[in-house]
N, C-alpha and C positions, 0 to 999 in steps of 0.2 A: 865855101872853102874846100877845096880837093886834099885830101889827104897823101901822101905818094904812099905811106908803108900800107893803103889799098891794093893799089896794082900790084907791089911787091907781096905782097898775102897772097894775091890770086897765084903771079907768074911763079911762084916757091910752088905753091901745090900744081900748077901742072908742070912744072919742070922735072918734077917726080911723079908726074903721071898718077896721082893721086885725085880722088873724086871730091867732092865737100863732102859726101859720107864719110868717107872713110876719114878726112879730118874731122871731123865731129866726133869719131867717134874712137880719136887717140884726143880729144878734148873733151870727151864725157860729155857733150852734148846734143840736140837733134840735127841735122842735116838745116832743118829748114831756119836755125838760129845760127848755124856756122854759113849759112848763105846770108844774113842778114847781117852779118860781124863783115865777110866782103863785102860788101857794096855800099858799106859804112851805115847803115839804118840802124844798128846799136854799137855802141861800143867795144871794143875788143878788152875783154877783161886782163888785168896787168897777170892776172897767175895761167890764162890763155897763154897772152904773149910768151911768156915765161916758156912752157910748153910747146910753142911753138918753134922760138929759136933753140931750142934741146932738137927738138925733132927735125928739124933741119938742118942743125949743126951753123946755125949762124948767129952771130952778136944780135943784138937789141938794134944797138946805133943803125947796124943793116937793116936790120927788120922794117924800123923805123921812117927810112931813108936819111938818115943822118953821115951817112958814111956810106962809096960808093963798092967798095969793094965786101966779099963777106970774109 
């Protein structure tokens, strides 16, 4: 099963030119567990996500791919 709010994880951080480090590490976590939350091999924790659409200034439902616009 393909997840889409995958690709949209990845393309959010490089569309800000951002490294996995450096999201890891406005998510308190290692590099090498925020490369594993991409590529879907764990889970993206719901208070990540949470963190995440703050830090990019986008809704969930975006984040998500439930909605195409952010």
């Amino acid at each position: 099963m393909e997840f889409s709010y995958l690709k949209r994880m990845r393309d959010l951080r490089e569309d800000h030119d951002k490294t996995q480090q450096e999201i890891a590490e406005v998510l308190g976590t290692s590099q090498t567990m925020y490369a594993r939350y991409e590529r879907g091999a764990n889970e993206l924790p719901i208070h990540h996500l949470i963190t995440l659409c703050q830090f990019y200034g986008v809704s969930t439902d975006y984040f998500l791919g439930l909605k195409k616009d952010p």
